[in-house]
Residue, then its C-alpha position, 0 to 999 in steps of 0.5 A: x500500500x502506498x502511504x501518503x505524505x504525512x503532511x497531506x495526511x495531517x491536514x485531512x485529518x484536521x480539515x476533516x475532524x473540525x468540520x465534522x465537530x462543526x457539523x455535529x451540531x447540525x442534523x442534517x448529516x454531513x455536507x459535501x466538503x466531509x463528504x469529499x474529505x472521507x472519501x479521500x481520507x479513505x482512498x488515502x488510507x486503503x479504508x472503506x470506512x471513515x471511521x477506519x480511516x481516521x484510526x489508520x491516519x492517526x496511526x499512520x501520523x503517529x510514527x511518521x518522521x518529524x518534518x525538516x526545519x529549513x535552514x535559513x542561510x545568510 
């Protein structure tokens, strides 16, 4: 399975679980953007349930590498 950038990944994973708090409080069901965003945190996971996809996302993220600071030069 491919594994998706972790930088990618965090920022489904935050875009994803702030909309869906905000939707919470809503009971018309998920709109379209979470709808969008599950559907790609699931391909990017190899999940058919969003559910799963956020457990593998965030086991995923867990031993991900830290990012690389940038070195500014002068």
């Amino acid at each position: 399975m491919l594994i998706p950038h972790p930088a990618f990944l965090r920022g489904l994973v935050d875009e994803y679980e702030a909309l869906a708090a905000e939707e919470a409080a809503g009971a018309s069901g998920p709109g379209p953007r979470a709808r969008d965003l599950a559907y790609t945190l699931c391909v990017s996971t190899g999940t058919r349930d969003v559910r799963l996809a956020l457990e593998t996302a965030h086991r995923l993220l867990e031993v991900a590498p830290e990012p690389k600071t940038a070195q500014v030069f002068e």
